[in-house]
C-alpha positions in Angstrom: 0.0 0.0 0.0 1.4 3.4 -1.2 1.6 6.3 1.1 -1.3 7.9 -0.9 -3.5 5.3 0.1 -2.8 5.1 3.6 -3.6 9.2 4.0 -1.6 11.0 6.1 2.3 11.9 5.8 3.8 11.8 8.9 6.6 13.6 10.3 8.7 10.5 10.5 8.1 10.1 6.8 9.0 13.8 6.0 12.1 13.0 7.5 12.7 10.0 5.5 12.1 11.9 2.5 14.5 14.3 3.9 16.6 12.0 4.5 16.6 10.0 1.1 16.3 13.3 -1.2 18.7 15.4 0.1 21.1 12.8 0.7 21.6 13.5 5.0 21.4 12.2 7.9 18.1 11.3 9.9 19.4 13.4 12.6 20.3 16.4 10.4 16.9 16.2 8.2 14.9 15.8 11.8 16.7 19.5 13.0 15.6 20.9 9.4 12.2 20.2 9.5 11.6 20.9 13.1 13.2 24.1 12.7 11.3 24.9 9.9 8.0 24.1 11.6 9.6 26.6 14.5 10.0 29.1 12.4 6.7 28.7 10.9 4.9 29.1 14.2 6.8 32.0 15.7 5.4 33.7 12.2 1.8 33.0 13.1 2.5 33.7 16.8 3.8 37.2 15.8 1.1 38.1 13.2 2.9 37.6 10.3 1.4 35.7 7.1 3.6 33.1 5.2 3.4 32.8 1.6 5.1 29.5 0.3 5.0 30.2 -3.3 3.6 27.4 -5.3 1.8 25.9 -1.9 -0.3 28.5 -0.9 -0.1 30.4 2.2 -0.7 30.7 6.0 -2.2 33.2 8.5 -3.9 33.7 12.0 -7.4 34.9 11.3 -9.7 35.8 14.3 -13.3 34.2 15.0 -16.0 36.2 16.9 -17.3 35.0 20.1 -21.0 32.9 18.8 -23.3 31.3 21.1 -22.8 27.5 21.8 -24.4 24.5 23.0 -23.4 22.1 25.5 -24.3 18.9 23.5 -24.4 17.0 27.0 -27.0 19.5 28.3 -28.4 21.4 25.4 -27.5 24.9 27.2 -26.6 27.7 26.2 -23.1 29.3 26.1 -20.8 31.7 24.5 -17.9 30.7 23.0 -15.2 33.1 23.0 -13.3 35.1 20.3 -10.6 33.1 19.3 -7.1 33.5 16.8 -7.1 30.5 14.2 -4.6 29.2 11.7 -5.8 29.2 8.3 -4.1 27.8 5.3 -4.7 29.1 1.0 -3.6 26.6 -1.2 -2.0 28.5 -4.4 -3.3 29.0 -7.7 -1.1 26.6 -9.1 -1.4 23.5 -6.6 -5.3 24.4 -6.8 -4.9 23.6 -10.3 -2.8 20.6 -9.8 -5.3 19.5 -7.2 -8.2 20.2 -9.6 -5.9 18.0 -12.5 -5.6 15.1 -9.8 -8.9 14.9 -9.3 -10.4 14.8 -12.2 -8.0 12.0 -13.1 -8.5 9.9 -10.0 -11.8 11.3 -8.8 -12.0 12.8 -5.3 -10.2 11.4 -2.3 -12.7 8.9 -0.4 -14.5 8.2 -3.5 -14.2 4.8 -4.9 -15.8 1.9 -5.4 -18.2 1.1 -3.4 -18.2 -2.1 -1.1 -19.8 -5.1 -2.4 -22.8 -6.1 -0.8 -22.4 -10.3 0.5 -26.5 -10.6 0.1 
């Protein structure tokens, strides 16, 4: 089973990639990427928006306080105002997403399971 099929990419496997691609160390690609990530969230902890060209980008967008419901008890409260991360994919991996798809249909579409009856 390919890693496409599985679903998720896991930091391990980023690593690995790392690793393979670049031709390093495990120990040297793990410091990369988890630098990378810390540099990534500092960004969104100061404010800043990050624009990976060709992946799309990333920001902190605010939510208003709503109501809410306690779904244990049905009442009613408010939910605060919270910052969120929120990611854009690019035009161009839109597109490529978009060619994918139409190629392989959407993710979690398939065949469906035969019925035994």
């Amino acid at each position: 089973m390919t890693r496409a099929e599985e679903g998720d990419l896991t930091r391990a496997e980023i690593i690995q990639l790392l690793h393979d691609r670049l031709a390093i160390s495990r120990k040297d690609a793990k410091e990369i990427l988890e630098r990378f990530l810390d540099v990534l969230a500092k960004c969104l902890e100061d404010g800043e928006r990050i624009v990976l060209s060709g992946l799309g980008s990333f920001q902190v967008r605010p939510t208003p306080a709503r109501p809410g419901r306690n779904p244990k008890t049905g009442k009613v409260a408010n939910v605060p105002a919270k910052n969120r991360p929120s990611f854009a994919m690019s035009q161009s991996l839109r597109a490529a997403m978009a060619e994918w798809q139409s190629e392989h249909g959407s993710p979690g579409q398939g065949e469906p399971p035969e019925d035994d009856a």
